[in-house]
LOKOLLO-654937 format. One line per field, with one value per residue (C-alpha): residue number from 1; residue in three letters; x, y, z. Coordinates in pm, whole numbers, plus 32768, in hexadecimal, padded with zeros to 4 digits. Layout:
<atoms>
k = c(NUM|...);
r = c(Ala|...);
xx = c(X|...);
yy = c(Y|...);
zz = c(Z|...);
</atoms>
This chain:
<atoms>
k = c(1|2|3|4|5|6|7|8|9|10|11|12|13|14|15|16|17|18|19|20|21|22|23|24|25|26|27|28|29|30|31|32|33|34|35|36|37|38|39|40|41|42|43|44|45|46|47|48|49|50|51|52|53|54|55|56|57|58|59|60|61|62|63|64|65|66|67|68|69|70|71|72|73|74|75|76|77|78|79|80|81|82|83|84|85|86|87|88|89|90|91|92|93|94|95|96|97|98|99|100|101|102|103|104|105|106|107|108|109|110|111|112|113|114|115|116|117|118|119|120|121|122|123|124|125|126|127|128|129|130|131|132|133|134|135|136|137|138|139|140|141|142|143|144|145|146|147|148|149|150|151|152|153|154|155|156|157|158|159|160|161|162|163|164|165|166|167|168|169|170|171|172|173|174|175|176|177|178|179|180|181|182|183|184|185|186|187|188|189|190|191|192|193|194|195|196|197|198|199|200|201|202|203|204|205|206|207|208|209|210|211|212|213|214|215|216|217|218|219|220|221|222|223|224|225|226|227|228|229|230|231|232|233|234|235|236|237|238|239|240|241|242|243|244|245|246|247|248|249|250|251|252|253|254|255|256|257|258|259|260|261|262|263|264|265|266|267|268|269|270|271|272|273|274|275|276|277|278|279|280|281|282|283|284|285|286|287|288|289|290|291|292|293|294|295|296|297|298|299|300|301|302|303|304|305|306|307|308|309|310|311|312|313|314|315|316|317|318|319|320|321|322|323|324|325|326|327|328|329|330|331|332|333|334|335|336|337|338|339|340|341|342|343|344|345|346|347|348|349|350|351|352|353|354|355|356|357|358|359|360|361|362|363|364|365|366|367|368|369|370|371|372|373|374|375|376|377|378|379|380|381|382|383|384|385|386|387|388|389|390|391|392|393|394|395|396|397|398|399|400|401|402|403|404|405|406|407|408|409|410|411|412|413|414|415|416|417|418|419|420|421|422|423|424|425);
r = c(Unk|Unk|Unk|Unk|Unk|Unk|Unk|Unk|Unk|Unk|Unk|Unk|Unk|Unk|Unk|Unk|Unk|Unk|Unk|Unk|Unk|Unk|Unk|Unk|Unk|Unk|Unk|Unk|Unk|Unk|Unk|Unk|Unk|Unk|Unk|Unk|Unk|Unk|Unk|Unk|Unk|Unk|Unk|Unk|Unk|Unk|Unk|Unk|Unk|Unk|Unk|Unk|Unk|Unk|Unk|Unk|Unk|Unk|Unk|Unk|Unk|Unk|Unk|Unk|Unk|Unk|Unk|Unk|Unk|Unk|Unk|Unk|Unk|Unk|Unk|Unk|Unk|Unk|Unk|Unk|Unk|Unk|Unk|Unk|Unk|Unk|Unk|Unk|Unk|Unk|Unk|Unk|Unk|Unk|Unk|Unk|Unk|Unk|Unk|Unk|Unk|Unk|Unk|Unk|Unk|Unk|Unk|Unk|Unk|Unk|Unk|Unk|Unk|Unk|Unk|Unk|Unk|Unk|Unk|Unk|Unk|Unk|Unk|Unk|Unk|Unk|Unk|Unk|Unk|Unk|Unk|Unk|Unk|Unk|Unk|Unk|Unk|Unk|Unk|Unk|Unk|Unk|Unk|Unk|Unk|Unk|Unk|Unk|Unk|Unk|Unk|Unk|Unk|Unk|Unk|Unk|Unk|Unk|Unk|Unk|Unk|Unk|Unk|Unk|Unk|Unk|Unk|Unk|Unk|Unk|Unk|Unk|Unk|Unk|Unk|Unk|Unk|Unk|Unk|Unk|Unk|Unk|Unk|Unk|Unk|Unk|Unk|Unk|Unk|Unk|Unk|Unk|Unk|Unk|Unk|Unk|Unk|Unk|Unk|Unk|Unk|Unk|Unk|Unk|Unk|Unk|Unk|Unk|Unk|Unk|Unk|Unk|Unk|Unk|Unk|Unk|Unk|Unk|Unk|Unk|Unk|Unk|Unk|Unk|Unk|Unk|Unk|Unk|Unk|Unk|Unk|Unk|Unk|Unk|Unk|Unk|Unk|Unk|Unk|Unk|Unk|Unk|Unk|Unk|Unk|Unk|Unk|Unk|Unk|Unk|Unk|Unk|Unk|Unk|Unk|Unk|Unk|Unk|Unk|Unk|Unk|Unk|Unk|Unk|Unk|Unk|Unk|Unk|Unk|Unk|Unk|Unk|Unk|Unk|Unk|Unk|Unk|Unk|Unk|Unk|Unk|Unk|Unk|Unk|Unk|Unk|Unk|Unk|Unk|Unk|Unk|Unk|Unk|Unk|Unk|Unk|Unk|Unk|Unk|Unk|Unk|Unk|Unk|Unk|Unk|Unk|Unk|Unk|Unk|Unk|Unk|Unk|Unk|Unk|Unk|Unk|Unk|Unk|Unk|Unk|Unk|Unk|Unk|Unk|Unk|Unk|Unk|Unk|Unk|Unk|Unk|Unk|Unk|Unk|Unk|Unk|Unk|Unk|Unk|Unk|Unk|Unk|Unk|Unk|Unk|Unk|Unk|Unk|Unk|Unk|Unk|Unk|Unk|Unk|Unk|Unk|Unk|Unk|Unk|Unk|Unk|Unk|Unk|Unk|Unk|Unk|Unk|Unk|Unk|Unk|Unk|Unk|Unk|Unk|Unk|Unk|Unk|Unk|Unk|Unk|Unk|Unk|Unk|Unk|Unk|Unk|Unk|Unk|Unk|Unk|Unk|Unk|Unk|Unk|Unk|Unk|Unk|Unk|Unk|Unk|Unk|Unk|Unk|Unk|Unk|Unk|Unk|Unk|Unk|Unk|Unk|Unk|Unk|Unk|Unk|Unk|Unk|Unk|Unk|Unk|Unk|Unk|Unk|Unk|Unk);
xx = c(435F|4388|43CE|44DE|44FA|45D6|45AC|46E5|46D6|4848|4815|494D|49EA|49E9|4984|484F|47E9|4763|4800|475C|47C9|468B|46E5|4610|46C4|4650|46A1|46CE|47B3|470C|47F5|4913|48DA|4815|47C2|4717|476B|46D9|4779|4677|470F|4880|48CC|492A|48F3|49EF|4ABF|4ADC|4B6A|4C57|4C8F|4BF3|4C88|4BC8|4CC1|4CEB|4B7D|4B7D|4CA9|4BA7|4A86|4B68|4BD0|4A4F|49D3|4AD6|4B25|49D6|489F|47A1|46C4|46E4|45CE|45E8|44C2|4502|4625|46A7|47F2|47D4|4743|47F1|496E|4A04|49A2|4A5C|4BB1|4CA2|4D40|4BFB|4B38|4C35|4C42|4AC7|4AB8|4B9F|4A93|49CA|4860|4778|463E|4635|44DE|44AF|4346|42A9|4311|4476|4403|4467|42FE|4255|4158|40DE|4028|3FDB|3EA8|3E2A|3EC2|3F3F|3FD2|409B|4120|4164|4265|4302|430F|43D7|4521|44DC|44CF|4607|46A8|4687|46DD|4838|4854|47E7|48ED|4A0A|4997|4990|4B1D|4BED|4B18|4ACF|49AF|4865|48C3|4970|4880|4792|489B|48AE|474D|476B|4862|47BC|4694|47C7|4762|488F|4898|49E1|492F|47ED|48C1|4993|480A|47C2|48C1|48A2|4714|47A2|4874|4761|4609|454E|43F9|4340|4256|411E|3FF7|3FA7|4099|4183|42E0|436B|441B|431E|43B7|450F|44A1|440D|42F6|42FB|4205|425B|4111|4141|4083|40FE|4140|3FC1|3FE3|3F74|3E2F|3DD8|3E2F|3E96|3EC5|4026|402D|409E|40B1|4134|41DC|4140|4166|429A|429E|42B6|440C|4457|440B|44CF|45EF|4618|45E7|46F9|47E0|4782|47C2|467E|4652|46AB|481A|4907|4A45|4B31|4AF8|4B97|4AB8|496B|49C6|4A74|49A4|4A66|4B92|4ABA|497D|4910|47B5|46A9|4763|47F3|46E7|461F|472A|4728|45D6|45AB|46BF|4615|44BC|4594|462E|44F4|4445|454D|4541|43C0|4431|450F|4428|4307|4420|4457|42F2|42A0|43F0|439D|420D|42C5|4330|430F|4251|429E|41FF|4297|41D6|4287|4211|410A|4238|41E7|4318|42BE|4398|4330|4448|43FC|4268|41C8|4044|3FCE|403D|4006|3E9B|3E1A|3E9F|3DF4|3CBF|3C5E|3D3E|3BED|3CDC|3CEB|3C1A|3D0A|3E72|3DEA|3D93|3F0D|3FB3|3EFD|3FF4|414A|425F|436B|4355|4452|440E|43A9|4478|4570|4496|43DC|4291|41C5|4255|41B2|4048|3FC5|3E57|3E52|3F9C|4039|3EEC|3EB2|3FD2|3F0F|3E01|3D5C|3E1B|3EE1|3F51|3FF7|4093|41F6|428C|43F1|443F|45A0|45F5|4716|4778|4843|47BA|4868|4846|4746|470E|45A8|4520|4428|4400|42FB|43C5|450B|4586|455C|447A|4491|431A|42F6|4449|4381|425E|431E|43E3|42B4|4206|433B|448A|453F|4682|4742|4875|48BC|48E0|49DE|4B48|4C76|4CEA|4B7F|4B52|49E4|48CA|48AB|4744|46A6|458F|44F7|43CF|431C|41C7|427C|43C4|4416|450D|464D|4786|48C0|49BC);
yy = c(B3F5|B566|B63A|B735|B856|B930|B90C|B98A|B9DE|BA0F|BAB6|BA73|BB92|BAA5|BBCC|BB80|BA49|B98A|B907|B91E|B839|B84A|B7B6|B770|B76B|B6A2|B6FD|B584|B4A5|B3AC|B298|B33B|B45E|B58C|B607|B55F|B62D|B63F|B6C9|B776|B761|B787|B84B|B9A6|BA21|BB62|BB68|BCA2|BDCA|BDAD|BC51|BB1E|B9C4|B887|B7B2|B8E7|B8DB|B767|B797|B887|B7BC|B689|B77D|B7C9|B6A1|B614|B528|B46B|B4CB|B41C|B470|B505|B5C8|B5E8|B6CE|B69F|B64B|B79D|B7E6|B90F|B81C|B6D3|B728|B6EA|B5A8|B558|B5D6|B50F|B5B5|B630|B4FD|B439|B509|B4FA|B376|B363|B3FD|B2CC|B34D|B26B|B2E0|B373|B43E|B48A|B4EA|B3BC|B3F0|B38F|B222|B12D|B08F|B1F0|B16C|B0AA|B1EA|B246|B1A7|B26C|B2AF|B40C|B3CE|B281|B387|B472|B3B3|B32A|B4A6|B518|B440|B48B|B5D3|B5DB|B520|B62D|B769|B6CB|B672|B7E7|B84B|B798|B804|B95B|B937|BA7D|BB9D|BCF7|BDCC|BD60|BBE1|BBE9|BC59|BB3B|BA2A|BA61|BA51|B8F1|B882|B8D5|B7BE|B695|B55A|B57B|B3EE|B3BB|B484|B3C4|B281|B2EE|B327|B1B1|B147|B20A|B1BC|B02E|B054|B0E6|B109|B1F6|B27A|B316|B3F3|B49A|B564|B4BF|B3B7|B365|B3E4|B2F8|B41F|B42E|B2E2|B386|B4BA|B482|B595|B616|B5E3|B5D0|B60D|B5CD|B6FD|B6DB|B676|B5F1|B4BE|B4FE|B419|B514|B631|B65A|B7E9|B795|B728|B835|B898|B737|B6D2|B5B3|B53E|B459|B440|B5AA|B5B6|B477|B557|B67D|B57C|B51F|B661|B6F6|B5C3|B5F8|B76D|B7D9|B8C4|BA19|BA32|BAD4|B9FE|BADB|BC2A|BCB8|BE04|BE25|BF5A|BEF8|BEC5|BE2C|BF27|C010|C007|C194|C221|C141|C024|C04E|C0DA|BF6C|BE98|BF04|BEFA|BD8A|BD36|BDCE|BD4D|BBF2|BBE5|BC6D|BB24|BA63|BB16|BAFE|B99E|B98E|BA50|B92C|B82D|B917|B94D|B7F4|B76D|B888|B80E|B6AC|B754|B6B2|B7A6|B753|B7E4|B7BE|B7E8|B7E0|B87C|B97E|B9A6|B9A1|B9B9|B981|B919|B8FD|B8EC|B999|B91C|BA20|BA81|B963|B888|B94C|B987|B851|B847|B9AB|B968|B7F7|B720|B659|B6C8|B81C|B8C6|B80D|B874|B9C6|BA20|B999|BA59|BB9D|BB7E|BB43|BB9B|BB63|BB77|BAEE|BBA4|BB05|BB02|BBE5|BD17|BCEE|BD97|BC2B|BB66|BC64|BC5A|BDC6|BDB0|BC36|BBE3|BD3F|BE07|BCBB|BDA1|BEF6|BE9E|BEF8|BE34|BD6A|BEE9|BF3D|BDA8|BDE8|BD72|BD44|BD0C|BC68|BC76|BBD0|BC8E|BD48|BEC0|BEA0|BD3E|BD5F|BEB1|BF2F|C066|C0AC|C069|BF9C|BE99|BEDF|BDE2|BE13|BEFC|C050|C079|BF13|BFA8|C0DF|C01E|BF32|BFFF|C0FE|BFB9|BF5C|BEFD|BE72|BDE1|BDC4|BD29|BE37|BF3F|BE96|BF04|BE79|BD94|BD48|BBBD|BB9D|BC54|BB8E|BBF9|BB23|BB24|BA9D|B9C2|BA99|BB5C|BCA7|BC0C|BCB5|BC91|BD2B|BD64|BCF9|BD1D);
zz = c(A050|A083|9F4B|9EF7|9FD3|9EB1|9D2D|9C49|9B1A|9A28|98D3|97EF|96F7|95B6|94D4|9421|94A1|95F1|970A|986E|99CC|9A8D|9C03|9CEC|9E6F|9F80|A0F4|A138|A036|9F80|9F2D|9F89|9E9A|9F16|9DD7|9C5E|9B34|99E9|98A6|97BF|9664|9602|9494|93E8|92A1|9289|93E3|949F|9439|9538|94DE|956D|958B|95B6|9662|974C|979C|97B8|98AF|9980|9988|9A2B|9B2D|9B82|9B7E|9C53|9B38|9B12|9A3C|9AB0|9971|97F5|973B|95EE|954F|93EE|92E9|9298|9260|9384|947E|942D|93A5|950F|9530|93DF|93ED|942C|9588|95F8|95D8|968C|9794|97BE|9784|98C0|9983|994A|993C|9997|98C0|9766|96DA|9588|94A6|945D|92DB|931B|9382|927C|92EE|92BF|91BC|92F1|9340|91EB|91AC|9087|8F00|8F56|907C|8FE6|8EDB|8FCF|9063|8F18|8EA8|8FB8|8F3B|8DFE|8E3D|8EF1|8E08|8CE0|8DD2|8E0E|8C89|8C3F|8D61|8C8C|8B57|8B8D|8C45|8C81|8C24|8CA9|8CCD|8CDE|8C2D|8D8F|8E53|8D70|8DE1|8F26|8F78|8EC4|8F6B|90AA|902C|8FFE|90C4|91A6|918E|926A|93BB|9361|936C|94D6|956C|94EF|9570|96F1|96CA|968E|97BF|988E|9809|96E6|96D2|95C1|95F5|9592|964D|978E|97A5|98B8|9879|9985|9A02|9B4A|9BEB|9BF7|9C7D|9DDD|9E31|9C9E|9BC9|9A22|9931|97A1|9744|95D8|94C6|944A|9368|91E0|9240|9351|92A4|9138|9153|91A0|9020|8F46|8DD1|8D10|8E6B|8E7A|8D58|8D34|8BAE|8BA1|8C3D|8B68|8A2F|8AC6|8AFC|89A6|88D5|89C3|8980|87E0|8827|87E4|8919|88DE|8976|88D8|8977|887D|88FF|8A3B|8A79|8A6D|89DA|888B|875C|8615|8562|8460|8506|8537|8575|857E|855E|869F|8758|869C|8718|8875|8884|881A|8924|8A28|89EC|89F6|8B06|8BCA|8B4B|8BD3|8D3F|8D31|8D0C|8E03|8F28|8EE0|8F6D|9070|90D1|90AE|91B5|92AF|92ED|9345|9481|95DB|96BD|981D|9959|9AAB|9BD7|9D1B|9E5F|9DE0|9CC2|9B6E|9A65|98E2|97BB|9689|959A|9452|9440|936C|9346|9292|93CC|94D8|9423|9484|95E1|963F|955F|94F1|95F3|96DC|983F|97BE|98AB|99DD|9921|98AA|9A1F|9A93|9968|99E2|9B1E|9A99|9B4A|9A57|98DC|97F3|96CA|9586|9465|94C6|94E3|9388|9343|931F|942F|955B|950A|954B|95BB|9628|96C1|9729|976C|9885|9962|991E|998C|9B07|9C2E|9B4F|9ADC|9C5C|9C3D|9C2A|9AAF|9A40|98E8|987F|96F3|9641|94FC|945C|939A|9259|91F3|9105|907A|9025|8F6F|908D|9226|9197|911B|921F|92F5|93F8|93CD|9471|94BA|956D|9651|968C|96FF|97BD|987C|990F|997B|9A4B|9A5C|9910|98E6|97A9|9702|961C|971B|97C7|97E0|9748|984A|988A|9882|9922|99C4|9B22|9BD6|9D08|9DB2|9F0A|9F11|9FF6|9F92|9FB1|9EC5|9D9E|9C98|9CEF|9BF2|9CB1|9BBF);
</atoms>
């Protein structure tokens, strides 16, 4: 069966979060439909500055897709990737789409111990609920606050198991069918995408790779013990204070500059705290390649070094995926432009390198430049080097540039040697 003659590609303004329609366009109609569309993740953090509404963008994506999704990827169980499938208007809108397939990292099975064969990587998975379970108890606990307890439960809330979009993909995976995935499985996604071919390129299980372990991560009495001295109040929260800035009436001098200190070294636990989670939900990500027609388009959610590690270095096939990375034609970038999700020498030097230097690269990034402030460009997201880079190796597309009124970036592309990535609206 001939393949796609046109791939399309829709990236939605959801502020800081992900939400792609990749389409693939075929000159002849297969079953009446002459087009199979996949929807790469579905959430937001912080919407746009210019304001963002799910059920709007849900509204969109039935237009595209001609009201049928033939397939759902779900890279991991953020908030920022996940929150659309949840809400209430959204979600019901994208249930009526009926998707046939839905992906999601092979932690989110209910079986996933299946693949767990070893001590870690059964506590690994038991971790990651508990885990979730104290940031949304440390989310409530800390309530209405300002300053940086905000900015502490915000990034908790961000960890939250989102259980009611979890239980809407059951349900459409019920309906349909549900894979789980890890390095070099099959998606499923290839049988409903004549001519295309879908590699797992990540995430590794903990048995093939415990790197994607991190500080007491996988440990799930750890989170138990967090659990319970933040339900005795033992964590250092001050619930009673509303400014980060006020210290109790009377103290002057170094009891204030004491006081302040002790809050800040505090809270900065708690983040540290926090950021683990983080780490630890991002290097679940599904890594998908697509391959279609000399075509090569990579997404790899929010994976971070430790995953993409032993992909590029440890993976057996990684001579084979390193040498089809090296001529990628479309990049989703990882983790919303973060310093650790773009690999400098390993993943992005691959594009700087001789021939694969001349190969045309487009870069498409989801985020939003204030969402999470940092001291440094170090620690920006996104980060203002990795734009730099990005943008002198070829063309890049972002949300945050986008004007007020500005619902998607649209770009397409011919399956033809000479096609190239083109922006059409």
């Amino acid at each position: 069966m001939a393949g796609p003659g046109r791939i399309r590609l829709r990236m939605y303004q959801v502020g800081f979060g992900d939400c792609f329609l990749l389409s693939f366009e075929y000159a002849r109609a297969l079953g009446g439909r002459d087009a199979r569309h996949v929807l790469i993740d579905f959430g937001s953090n912080k919407a746009a500055k210019q304001g963002s509404d799910l059920t709007a963008t849900a509204k969109l994506i039935k237009d595209h897709c001609g009201g049928k999704l033939d397939a759902i990827v779900l890279t991991h169980r953020h908030k920022d990737h996940i929150s659309g499938f949840g809400t209430a208007e959204s979600a019901k809108i994208i249930g009526d789409l009926q998707p046939d397939l839905i992906v999601r990292p092979w932690t989110e099975d209910p079986k996933a111990k299946s693949k767990a064969t070893g001590k870690a990587a059964r506590a690994f998975v038991d971790s990651i609920d508990r885990a979730q379970d104290f940031a949304g108890a440390l989310a409530e606990r800390i309530g209405s606050a300002r300053g940086a307890r905000a900015d502490l439960r915000d990034a908790a809330a961000a960890q939250v198991k989102n259980t009611q979009a979890v239980a809407n993909l059951d349900k459409w995976a019920k309906a349909g069918a549900g894979t789980y995935v890890s390095i070099g499985d099959e998606s499923g996604l290839g049988r409903l995408l004549p001519g295309v071919t879908v590699s797992v390129l990540g995430p590794p299980t903990v048995d093939e790779w415990e790197k994607i372990l991190s500080y007491r991560a996988s440990d799930p009495n750890y989170w138990i013990g967090l659990r319970g001295a933040l339900s005795r109040g033992r964590l250092p929260i001050d619930a009673s204070v509303e400014s980060d800035e006020e210290v109790p009436v009377g103290a002057i001098g170094p009891e204030r500059w004491l006081v302040n200190r002790m809050r800040s070294q505090h809270l900065g636990l708690l983040q540290r705290i926090v950021n683990t989670m983080d780490d630890t939900l991002n290097n679940t990500s599904v890594i998908l390649l697509f391959e279609v027609g000399g075509k090569c388009l990579l997404f790899p959610g929010d994976a971070q070094i430790e995953n993409w590690e032993y992909v590029l270095s440890h993976y057996p096939k990684r001579a084979a995926i390193v040498q089809k990375l090296s001529g990628v034609d479309l990049y989703k970038v990882g983790h919303h432009g973060s310093r650790n999700a773009t690999p400098k020498l390993s993943l992005f030097g691959l594009w700087t390198q001789g021939a694969a230097a001349r190969h045309p690269l487009t870069s498409v990034v989801s985020t939003r430049e204030d969402a999470y402030p940092a001291k440094s460009d170090a620690t920006k997201v996104p980060q203002g080097a990795l734009l730099t880079a990005l943008k002198k190796r070829g063309d890049l597309h972002a949300t945050h540039t986008l004007a007020d009124g500005e619902a998607y970036v649209e770009l397409e592309c011919p399956v033809t040697p000479r096609g190239r990535f083109t922006r059409t609206s």
